[in-house]
DRENGUGU-255278 format. One record per residue (C-alpha): residue number from 1; x, y, z. Coordinates in pm, whole numbers, plus 50000, padded with zeros to 5 digits. Layout:
<pts>
+-----+-------+-------+-------+
|   n |     x |     y |     z |
+-----+-------+-------+-------+
| NUM |     X |     Y |     Z |
...
+-----+-------+-------+-------+
</pts>
This chain:
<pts>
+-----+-------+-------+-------+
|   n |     x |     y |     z |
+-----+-------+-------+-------+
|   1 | 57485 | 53844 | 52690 |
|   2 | 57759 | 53552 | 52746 |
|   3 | 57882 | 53384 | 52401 |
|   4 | 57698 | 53040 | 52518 |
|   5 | 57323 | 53225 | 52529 |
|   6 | 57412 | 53383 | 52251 |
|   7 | 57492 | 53062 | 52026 |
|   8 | 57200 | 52914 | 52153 |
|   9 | 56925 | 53206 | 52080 |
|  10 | 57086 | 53149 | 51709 |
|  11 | 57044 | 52791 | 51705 |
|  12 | 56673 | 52819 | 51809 |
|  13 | 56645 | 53130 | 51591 |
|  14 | 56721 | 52861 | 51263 |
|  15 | 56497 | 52591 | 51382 |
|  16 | 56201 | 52823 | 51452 |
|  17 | 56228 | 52917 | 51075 |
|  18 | 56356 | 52584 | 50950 |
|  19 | 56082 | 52454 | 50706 |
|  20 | 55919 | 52154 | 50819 |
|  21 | 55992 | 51838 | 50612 |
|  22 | 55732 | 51726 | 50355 |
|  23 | 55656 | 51399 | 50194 |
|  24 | 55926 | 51285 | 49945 |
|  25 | 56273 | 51156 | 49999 |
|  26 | 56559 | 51364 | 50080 |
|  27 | 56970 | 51203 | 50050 |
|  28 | 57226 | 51415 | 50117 |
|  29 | 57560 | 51303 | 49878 |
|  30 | 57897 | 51359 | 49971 |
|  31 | 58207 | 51404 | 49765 |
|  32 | 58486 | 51325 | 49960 |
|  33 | 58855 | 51335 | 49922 |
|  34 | 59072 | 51339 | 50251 |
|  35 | 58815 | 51408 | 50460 |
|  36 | 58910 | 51226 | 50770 |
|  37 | 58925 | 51541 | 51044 |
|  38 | 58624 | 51767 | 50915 |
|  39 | 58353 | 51447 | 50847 |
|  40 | 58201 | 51395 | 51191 |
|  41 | 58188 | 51803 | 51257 |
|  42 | 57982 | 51823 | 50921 |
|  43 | 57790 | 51540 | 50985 |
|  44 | 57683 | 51665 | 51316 |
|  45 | 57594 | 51988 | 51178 |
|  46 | 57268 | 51850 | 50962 |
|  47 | 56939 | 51873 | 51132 |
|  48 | 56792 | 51620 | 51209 |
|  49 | 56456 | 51513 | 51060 |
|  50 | 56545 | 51619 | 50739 |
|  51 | 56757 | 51383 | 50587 |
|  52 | 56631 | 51034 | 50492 |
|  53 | 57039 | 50907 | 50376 |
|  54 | 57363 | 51003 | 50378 |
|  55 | 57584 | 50953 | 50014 |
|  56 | 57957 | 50935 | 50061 |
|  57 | 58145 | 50873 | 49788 |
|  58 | 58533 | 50867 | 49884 |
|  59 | 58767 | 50920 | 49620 |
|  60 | 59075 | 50670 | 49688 |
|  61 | 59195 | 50897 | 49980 |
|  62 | 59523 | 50849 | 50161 |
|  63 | 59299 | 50854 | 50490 |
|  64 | 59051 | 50716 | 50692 |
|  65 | 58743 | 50865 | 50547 |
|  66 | 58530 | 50570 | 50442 |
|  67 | 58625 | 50415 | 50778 |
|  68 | 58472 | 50685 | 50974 |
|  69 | 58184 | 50739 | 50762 |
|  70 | 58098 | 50401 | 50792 |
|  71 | 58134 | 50413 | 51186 |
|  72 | 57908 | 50747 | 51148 |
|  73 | 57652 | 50486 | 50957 |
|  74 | 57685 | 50677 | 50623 |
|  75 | 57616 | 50493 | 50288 |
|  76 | 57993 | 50479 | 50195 |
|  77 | 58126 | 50392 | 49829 |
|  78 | 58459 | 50382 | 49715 |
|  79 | 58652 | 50470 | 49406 |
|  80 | 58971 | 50280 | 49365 |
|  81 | 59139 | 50535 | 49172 |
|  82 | 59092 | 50885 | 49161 |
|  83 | 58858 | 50965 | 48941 |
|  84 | 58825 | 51393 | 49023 |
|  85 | 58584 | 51605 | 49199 |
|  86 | 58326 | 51565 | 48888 |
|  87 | 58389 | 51201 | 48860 |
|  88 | 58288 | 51202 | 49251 |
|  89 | 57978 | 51375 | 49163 |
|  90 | 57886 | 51090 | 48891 |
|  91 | 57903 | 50823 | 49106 |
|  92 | 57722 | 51034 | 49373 |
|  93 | 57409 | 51111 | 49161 |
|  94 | 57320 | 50825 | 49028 |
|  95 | 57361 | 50644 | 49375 |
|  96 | 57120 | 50882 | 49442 |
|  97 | 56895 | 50893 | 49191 |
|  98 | 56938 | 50470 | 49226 |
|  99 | 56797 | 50521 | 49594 |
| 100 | 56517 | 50685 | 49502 |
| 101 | 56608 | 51023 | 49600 |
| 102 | 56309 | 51304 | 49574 |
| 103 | 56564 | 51594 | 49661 |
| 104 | 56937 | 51567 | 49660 |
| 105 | 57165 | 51796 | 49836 |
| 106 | 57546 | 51836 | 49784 |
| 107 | 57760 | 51906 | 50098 |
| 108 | 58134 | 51917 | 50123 |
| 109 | 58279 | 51679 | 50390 |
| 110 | 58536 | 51954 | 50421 |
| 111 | 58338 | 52147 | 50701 |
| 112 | 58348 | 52502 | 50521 |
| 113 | 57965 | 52584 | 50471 |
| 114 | 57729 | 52517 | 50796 |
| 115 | 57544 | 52215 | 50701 |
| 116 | 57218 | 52370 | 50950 |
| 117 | 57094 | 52529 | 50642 |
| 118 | 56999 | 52266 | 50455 |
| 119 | 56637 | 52269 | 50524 |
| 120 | 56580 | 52617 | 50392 |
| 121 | 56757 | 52463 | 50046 |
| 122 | 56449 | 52174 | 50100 |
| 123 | 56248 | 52453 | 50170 |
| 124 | 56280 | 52618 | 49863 |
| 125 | 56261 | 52294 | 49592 |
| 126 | 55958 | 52119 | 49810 |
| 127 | 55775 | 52435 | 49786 |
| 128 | 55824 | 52401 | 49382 |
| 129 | 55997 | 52789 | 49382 |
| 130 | 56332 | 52673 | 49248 |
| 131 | 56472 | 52313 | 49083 |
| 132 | 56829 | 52387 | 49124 |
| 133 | 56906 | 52564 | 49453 |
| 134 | 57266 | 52676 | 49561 |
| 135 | 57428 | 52818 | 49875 |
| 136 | 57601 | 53175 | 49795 |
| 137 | 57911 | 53232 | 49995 |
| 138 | 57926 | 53621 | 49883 |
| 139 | 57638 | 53805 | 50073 |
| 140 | 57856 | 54113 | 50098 |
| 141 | 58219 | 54160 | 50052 |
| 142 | 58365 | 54261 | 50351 |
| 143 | 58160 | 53952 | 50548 |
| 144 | 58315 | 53686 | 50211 |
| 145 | 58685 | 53869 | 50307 |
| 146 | 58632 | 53888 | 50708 |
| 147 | 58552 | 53468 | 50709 |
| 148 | 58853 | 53439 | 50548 |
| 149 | 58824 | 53414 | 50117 |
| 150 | 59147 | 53463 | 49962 |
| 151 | 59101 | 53837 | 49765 |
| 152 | 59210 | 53676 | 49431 |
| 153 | 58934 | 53438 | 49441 |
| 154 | 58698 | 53715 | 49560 |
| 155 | 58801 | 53865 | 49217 |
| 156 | 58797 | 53589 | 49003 |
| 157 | 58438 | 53469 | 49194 |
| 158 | 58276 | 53814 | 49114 |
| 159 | 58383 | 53830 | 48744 |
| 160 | 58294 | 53476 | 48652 |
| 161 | 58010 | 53510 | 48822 |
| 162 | 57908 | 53846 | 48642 |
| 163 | 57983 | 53676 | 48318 |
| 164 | 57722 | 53395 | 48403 |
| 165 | 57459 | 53593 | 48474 |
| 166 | 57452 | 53758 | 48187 |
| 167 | 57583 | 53525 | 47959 |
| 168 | 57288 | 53290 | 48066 |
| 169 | 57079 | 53531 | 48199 |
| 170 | 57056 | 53482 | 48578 |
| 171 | 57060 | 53668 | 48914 |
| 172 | 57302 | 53424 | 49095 |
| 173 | 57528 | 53565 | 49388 |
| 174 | 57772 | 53286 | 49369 |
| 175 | 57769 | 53065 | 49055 |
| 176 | 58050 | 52871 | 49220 |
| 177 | 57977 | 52738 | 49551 |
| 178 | 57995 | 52347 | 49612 |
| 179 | 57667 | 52363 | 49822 |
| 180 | 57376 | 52277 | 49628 |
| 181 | 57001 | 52109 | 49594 |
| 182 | 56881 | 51953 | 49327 |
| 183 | 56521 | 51795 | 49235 |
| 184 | 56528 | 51450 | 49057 |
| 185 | 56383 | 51562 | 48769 |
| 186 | 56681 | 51828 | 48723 |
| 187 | 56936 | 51496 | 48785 |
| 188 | 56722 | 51251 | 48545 |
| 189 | 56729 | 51557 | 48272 |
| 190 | 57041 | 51710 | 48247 |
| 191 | 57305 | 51473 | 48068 |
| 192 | 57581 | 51516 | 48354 |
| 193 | 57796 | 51206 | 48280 |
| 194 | 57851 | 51387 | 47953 |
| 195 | 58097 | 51664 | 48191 |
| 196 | 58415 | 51640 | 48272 |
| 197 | 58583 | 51445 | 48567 |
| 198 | 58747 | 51772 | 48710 |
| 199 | 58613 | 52099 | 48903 |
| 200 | 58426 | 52249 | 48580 |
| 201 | 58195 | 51984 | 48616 |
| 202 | 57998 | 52234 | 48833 |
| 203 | 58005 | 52484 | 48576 |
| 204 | 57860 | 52228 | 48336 |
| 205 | 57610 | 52147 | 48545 |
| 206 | 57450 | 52485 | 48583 |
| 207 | 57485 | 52537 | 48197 |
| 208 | 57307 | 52280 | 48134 |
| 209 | 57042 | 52346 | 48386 |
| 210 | 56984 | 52626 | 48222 |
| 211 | 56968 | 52515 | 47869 |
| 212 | 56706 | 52251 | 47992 |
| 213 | 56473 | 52547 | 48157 |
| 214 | 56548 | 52499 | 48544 |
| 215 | 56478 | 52752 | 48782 |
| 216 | 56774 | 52845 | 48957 |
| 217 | 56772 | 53014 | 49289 |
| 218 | 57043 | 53103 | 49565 |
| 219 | 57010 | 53122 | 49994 |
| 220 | 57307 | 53277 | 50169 |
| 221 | 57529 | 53065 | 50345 |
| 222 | 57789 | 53120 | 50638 |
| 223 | 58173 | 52954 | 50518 |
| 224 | 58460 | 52880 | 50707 |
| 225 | 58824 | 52918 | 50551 |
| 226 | 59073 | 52704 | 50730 |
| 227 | 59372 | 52446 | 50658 |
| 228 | 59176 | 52137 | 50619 |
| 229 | 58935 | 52336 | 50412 |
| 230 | 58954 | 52145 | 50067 |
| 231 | 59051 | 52475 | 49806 |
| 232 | 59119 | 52493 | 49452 |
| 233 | 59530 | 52609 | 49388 |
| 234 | 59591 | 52934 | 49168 |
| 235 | 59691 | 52791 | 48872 |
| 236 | 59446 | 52515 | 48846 |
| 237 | 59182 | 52769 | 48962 |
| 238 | 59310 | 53009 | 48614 |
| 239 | 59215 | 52684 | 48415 |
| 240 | 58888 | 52627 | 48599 |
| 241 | 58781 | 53001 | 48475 |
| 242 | 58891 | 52978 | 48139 |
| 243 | 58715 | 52630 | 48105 |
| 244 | 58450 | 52833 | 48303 |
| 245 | 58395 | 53090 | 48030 |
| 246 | 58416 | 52823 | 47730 |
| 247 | 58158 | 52638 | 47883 |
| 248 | 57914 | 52959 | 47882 |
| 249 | 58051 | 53018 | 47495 |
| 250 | 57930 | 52620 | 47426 |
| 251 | 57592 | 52733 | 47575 |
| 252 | 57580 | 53038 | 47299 |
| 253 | 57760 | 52811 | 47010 |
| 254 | 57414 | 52579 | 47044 |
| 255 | 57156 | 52763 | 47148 |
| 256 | 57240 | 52960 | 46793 |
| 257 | 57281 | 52615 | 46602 |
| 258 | 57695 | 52709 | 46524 |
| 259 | 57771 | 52350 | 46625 |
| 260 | 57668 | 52065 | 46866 |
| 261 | 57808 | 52011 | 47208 |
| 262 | 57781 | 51698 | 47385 |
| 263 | 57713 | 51904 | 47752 |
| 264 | 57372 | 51911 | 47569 |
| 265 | 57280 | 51582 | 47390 |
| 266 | 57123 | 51265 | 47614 |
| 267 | 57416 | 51091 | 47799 |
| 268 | 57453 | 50722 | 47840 |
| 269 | 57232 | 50696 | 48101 |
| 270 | 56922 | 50847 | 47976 |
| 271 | 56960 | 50587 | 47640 |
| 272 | 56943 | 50346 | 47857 |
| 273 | 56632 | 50459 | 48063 |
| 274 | 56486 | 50549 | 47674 |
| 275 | 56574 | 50190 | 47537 |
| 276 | 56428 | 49985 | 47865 |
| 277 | 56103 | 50179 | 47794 |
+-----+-------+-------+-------+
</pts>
């Protein structure tokens, strides 16, 4: 069988079990920083039917990236500083949640996780069996290691992840994968503006969806490893796990009444949703 059938019995293969899209509205947001040469190639990659807008939020890059997602017709926003991969997220949610947004789905611009599965992520919130879903990159080791994950963050993914689950008592294959779904009542709930600007944002964000009851769920996702790949460094990527594991002791600290954190208590905009009512 030549590489060209082949590619295309797999592409049919994921739209014949694609979910079909539902009533409610679906935007896809977009953290971007640098993004310029991976953009259109993820872009391309979402099916289409599925996807009502596109979010990108461009964090004062040295490139072109807002310039080519507005030629791509994207909803582009910029920062003017930046403000770090959480601070992205910020501006990216509640430009969603703004827009109306039914179902939001977080995709790196940087091209490393195939963007053609985001209906089963739909799939999976519209059919009310999760509220939070995410895309693991770890469905066995050898396939994480063959597609090209560095071994130490192998490692460092399976412990932290280990610690998660039972620390907060889930079943998660990859607690830290930048692909993710979430309902609007999960973003109008949990008090993310309270998180930090920086990569433990993510971490945050699950802890909390957890403290506030959401079902979590996970879908396995293919990932490409290459140079314009955006990648946490080693040493920053020590500091995201220790942050990592102090978030999950914050979790613990509250739920037992020891002392209050503010990754728990209303953020600045739910008082203001409370006080207009």
């Amino acid at each position: 069988m030549s590489t060209q059938i082949a590619d295309k019995l797999s592409e049919d293969k994921i739209q014949a079990l694609s979910p079909r899209p539902v009533k409610g509205k679906t935007i896809v947001v977009l953290p971007a920083y640098n993004a310029a040469r991976t953009l259109e190639a993820t872009i391309r990659d979402i099916p289409e039917g599925y996807v009502n807008e596109i979010i990108l939020v461009d964090d004062c890059s040295s490139d072109n990236t807002a310039e080519i997602g507005r030629e791509l017709g994207l909803v582009v926003i910029e920062h003017q500083t930046n403000g770090g991969y959480g601070a992205n997220q910020k501006t990216c949610y509640q430009e969603a949640l703004k827009r109306g947004a039914d179902y939001v789905i977080m995709v790196h611009p940087d091209y490393q996780y195939d963007s053609r599965m985001l209906p089963h992520f739909l799939g999976v919130m519209q059919l009310g069996i999760c509220d939070v879903v995410m895309g693991s990159r770890i469905r066995c080791r050898k396939e994480a290691l063959q597609d090209g994950m560095p071994a130490y963050k192998y490692i460092a993914n399976r412990f932290l992840t280990l610690a998660e689950n039972m620390g907060l008592g889930q079943n998660l294959g990859d607690f830290h994968s930048g692909y993710r779904g979430y309902t609007r009542k999960v973003l109008e709930t949990v008090p993310f503006m309270n998180n930090s600007d920086q990569f433990v944002f993510d971490t945050q964000f699950l802890v909390q969806a957890v403290y506030y009851g959401f079902r979590i769920g996970d879908v396995p996702v293919p990932v490409r490893y290459f140079d314009e790949a955006s990648s946490i460094k080693f040493w920053p990527s020590c500091k995201y796990g220790t942050l990592t594991l102090w978030t999950v002791a914050k979790y613990w600290f509250q739920k037992l009444g020891l002392f209050r954190s503010k990754l728990f208590q209303p953020d600045c905009r739910q008082l203001e949703v409370k006080d207009d009512g």
